[in-house]
N, C-alpha and C positions, 0 to 999 in steps of 0.2 A: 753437457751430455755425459752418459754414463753406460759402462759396458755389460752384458749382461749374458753369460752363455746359456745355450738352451741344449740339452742333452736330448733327445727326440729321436726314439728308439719303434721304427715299427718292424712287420712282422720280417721285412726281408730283408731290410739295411737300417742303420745305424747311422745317423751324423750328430756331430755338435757344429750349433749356428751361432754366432755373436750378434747379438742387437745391441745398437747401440739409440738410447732413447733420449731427446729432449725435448723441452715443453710444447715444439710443433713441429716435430722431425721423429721420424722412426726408420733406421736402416738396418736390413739383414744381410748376414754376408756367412759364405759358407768354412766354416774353419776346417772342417773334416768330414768325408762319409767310409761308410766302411760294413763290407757286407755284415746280415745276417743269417747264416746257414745252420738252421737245423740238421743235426746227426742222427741217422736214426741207427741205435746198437741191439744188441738183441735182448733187450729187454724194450725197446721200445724207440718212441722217438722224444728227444730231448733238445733245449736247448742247449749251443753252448755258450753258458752265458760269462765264462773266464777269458771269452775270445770277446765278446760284448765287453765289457770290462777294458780288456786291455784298450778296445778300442775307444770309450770314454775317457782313458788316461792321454793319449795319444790326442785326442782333438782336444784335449782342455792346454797340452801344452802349445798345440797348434794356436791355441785361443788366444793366447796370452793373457797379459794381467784384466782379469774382471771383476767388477764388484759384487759380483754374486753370482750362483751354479743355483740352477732348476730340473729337475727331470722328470720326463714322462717317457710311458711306454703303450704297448696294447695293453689289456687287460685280464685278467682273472687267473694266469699264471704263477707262479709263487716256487720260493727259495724254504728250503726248511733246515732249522739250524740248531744244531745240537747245545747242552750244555755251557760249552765253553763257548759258543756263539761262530763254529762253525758251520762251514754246508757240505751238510749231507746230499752229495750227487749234485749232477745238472736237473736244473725245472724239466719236470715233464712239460711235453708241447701240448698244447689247446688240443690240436689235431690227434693225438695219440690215440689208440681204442680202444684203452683203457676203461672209458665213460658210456662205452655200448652199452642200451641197456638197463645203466645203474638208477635216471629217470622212474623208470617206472619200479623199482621196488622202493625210493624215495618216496612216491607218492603212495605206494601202499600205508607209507606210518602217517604224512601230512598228504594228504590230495592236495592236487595239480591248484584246483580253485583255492583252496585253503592259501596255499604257499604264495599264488600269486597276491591276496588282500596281502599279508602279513610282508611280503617284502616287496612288488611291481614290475618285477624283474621277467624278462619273457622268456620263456621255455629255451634254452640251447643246450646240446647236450656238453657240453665243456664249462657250462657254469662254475665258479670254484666249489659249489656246495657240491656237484656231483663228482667231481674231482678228490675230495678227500673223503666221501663215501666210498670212491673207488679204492681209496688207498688207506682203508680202515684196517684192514688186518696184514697192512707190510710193518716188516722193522724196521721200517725210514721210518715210517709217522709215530709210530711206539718211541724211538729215541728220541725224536724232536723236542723240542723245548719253545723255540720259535717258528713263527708262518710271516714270510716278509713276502708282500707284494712285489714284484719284480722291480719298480722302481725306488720302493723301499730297501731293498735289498742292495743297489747300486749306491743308494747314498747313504746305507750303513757301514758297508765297505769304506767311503770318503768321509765319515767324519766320527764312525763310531759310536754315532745315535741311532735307538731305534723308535721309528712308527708305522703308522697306518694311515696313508692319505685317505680321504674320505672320498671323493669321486670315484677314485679308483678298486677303493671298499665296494660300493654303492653297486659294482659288478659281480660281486660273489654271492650273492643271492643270501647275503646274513645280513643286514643293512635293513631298517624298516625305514621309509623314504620320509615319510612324517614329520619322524623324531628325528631324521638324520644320526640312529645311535643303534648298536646292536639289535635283532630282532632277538631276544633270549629266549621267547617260547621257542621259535622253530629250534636252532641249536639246540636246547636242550632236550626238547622230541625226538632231534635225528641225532642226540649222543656226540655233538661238534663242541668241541672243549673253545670256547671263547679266548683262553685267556694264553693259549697258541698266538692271537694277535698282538701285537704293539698296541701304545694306547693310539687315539686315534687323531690324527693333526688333518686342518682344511687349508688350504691355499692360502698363501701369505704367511705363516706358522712358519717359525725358523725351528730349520732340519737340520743345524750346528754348524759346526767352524771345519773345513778342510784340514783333515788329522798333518801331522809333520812328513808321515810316508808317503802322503799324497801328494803334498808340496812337494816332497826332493822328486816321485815320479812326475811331475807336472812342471817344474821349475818356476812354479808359483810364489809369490808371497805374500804368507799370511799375515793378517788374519783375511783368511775367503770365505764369506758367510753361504752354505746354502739355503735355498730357501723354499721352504712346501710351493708348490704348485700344483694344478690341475694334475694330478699326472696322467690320468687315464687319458691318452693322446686325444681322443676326442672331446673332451671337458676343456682339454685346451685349444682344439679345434676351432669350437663351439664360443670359446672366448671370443675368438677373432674372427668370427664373422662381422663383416662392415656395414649392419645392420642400419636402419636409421628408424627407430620404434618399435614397436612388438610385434606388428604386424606379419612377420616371414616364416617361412618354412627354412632350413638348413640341408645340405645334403655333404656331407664329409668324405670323399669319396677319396677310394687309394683300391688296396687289399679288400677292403668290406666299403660298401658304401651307408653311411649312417643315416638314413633321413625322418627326420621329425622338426619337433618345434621347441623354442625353452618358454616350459611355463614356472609359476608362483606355485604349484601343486601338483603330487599323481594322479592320476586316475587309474582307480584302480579297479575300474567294474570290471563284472563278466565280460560285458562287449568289448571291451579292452582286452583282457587275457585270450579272449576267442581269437580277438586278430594278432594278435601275438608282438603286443609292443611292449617295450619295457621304459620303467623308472629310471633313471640314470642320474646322479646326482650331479649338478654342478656348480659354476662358482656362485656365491652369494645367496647359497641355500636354493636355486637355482635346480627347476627338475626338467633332465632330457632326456620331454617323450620321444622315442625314436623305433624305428624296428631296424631291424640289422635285414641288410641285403646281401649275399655274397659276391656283390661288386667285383673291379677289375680280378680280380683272381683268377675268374674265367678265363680272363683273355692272358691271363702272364702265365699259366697254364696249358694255352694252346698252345702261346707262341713257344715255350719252352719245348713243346713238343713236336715242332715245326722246325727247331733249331737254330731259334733266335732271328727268325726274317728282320729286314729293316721296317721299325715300326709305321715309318711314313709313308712305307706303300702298301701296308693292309691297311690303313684307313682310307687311302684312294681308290682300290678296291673296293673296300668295304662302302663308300660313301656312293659307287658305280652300281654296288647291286639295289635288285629288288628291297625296296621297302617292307617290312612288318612281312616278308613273305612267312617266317615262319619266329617260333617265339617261344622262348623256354620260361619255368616259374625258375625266375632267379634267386629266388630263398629259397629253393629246394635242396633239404640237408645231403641229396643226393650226390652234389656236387661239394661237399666240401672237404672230401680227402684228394691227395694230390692224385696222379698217374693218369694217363690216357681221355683228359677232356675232349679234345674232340670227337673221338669215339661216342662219348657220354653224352655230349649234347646231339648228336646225329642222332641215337639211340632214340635220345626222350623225343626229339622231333619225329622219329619214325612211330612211334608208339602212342601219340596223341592225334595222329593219321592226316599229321603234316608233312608240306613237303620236305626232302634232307638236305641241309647245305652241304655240302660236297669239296669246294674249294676253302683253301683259307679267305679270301675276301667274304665267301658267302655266310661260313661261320662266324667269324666276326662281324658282320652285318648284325646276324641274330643276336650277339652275344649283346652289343650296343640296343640295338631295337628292345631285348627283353630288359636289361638293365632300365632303359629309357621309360617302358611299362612298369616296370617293379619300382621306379622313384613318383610315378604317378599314382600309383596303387597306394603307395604308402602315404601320402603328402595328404591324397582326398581324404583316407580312413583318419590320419592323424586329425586334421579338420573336424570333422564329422563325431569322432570319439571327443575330441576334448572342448568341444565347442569351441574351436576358436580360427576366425575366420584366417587367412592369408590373404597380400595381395603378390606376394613376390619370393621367389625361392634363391637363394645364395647355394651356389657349389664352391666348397674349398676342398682343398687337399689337392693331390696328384692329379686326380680325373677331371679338374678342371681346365688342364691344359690338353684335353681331347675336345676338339672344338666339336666332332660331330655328337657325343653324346652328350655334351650342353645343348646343342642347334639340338638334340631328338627330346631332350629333357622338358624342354622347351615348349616344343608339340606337343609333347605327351601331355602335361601338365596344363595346359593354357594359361600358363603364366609368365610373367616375365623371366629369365634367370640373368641373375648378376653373377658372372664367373671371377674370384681369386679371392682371396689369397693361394698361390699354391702353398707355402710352409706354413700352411695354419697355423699347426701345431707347437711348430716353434715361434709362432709370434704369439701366440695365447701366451704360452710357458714364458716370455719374454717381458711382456706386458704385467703378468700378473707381479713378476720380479720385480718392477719399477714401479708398479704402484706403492708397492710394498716399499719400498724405499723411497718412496714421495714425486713421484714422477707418474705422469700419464692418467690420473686422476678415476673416477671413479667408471661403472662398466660401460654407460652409456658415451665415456669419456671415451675409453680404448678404443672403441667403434668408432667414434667421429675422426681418433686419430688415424684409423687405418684406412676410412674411409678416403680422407686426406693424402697418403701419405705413399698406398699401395694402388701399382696397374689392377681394371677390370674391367670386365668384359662384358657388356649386356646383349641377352640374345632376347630377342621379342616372338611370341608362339608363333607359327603358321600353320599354314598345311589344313587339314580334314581331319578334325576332331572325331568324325565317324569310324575310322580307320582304326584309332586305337580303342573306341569301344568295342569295335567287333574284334580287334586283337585280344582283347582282356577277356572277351569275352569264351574265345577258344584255350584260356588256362582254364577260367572257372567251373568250364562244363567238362573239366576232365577226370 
């Protein structure tokens, strides 16, 4: 067997996981978590990602000795770095409002249809293309010399190499999914200097040797190779689903819930850009169609606002109230700044001349019931657009350990759901490390092994399929 840390950085916490892999055994175990908290100063909101850092250095000495470091994070964020290969400031956050806006005089130079054929990528306002249109005329970007993807930028700090994973590219809207290689027309339309990127490495791509400074903080010994992976947390997600054939839909749920399919190809029609999925790129040339939902945020949102209830008893609540009584569009960008959610979902249910949930059971009911509707919305469209059939949907990530929104997922969908991995992420990023070093064999391999190897959960549909068409049906007529 062989050790493998997995660095798996999402939007609110931080941990390094050690897998340990042999030719019919795969175990994960947790070496370190450790928050993630955005600061917002007045200039804006940022990460801090010196505190992310530190706390990468921290779990890899927790780790102990490994034969290889992999990293992923969320996506389209970025480090910019001067000169002599420093950084200039903390990453602006996704979230910041900075990006109000800048959309739409973007497409004044390339329209909306145009952008979407030449890259597949679906409309959000934090794209990294609308991010450094935002930030065209500061003297951060005027000094810059480098654009390091966030995960990039963690394992250039550790070994002193720089690149550009490519999944994680595949989210800045400069990527044409095709070629898998820069889109140059758009960039040079919209004035985006390409050459701001590292060149560009794919999963399995050695990211270098752990520097000497990293060893004395880590009390490692080298030589510690790391190694490209998936980094875009859901590319490694997406890895490790326990799939068995092509047949399935995926839903990656945590902070965003991802749900789509992995096909051989994008689709790039109109009808595609109208529903608003995107290309995403992943392993093995590997494209995932997916749309972004704004997933459990809703509810880590309320309950923040609520002051942290225990979470087992809004779900027994939540699972006592009224069914589908009321239902928000959970991809509404409405909802994607922090402050005062439940207000905001009260709001939209009062305004769509539904009834208001009122208590927290009842708001979270809704919250679940719409999410349950937005992963059905998405799975039939995704179908339907890319011709290709499903019989069975996998939930990983976080939200799979919410048994009532797999049991609604479930309904919603009429399909089976297979619930786990929870640490997707870090078993993608884990797996892809040991293939790469000759262990766990090829993709249809890694699935059979997790299939093998990790707890899950099958929920089988019930209930009145009527119900949620007449739910779905009071978003679409609004």
């Amino acid at each position: 067997m062989k050790s493998y840390a997995a660095v798996d950085l999402g939007a609110s916490s931080g941990r390094v996981m050690v897998g340990r892999v042999g030719p019919d055994s795969l175990e994960l175990t947790e070496a370190h978590r450790f928050p993630n908290r955005p600061v917002r100063v007045p200039e804006g909101l940022r990460w801090d990602v010196l505190s992310l850092y530190a706390g990468v250095l921290d779990g890899l000495r927790a780790a102990g000795q490994v034969d290889s470091v992999g990293i992923d994070s969320w996506a389209v964020d970025y480090g910019l770095l001067d000169a002599d290969g420093a950084l200039l400031g903390n990453p602006v956050h996704y979230r910041d409002a900075r990006t109000e806006g800048v959309a739409e005089k973007v497409w004044a130079t390339v329209p909306a249809a145009e952008l979407y054929a030449a890259t597949g990528l679906q409309h959000a306002p934090f794209n990294t293309l609308y991010q450094l249109k935002a930030a065209a005329s500061t003297a951060q970007l005027a000094q810059a010399r480098r654009l390091l993807l966030i995960p990039d930028l963690l394992s250039y700090w550790l070994t002193g190499e720089q690149g550009t994973e490519l999944t994680n590219a595949s989210t800045t809207q400069l990527i044409d999914p095709r070629t898998g290689d820069w889109s140059h027309g758009v960039a040079e339309r919209l004035g985006i200097d390409l050459t701001l990127f590292a060149p560009l490495r794919r999963p399995g791509d050695p990211a270098g040797l752990l520097r000497s400074q990293a060893l004395e903080e880590t009390g490692l010994t080298g030589p510690v190779p790391v190694t490209t992976v998936g980094s875009h947390d859901t590319a490694s997600a997406v890895a490790a689903v326990p799939a068995v054939g092509e047949h399935f839909a995926y839903i990656c749920t945590g902070t965003w819930s991802l749900a789509g399919l992995e096909l051989t190809a994008p689709v790039l029609s109109e009808d595609s850009r109208a529903a608003n999925f995107t290309n995403e790129l992943g392993l093995d040339g590997t494209v995932r169609y997916l749309r972004n939902i704004m997933g459990l945020w809703l509810l880590q949102e309320c309950v923040r606002a609520w002051g942290d209830p225990d979470l087992g008893g809004l779900l027994r609540d939540a699972a006592a109230a009224p069914a589908l009584r009321s239902v928000v569009d959970a991809g509404d960008a409405a909802f994607l700044a922090p402050g005062r959610m439940p207000e905001r979902i009260a709001e939209a249910c009062r305004a769509s001349g539904q009834p208001v949930p009122r208590t927290p059971g009842e708001i979270t009911r809704c919250i679940l019931d719409s999410l349950a509707l937005a992963h059905r919305r998405a799975i039939a469209d995704a179908q339907r657009l890319a011709d290709h059939p499903v019989d069975v949907v996998h939930i990983v990530g976080g939200g799979n350990r919410n048994a009532l929104l797999c049991r609604l997922t479930a309904d919603a969908c009429g399909l089976p759901v297979v619930a786990g991995p929870t640490e997707a992420a870090a078993l993608g990023n884990v797996l892809v490390q040991a293939r790469t070093h000759g262990l766990a064999g090829d993709r249809a391999g890694m699935r059979r092994l997790l299939a093998r190897t990790q707890p899950l959960t099958r929920y089988e549909p019930r209930g009145d399929a009527e119900r949620w068409r007449e739910a779905e049906a009071r978003l679409t007529v609004r």
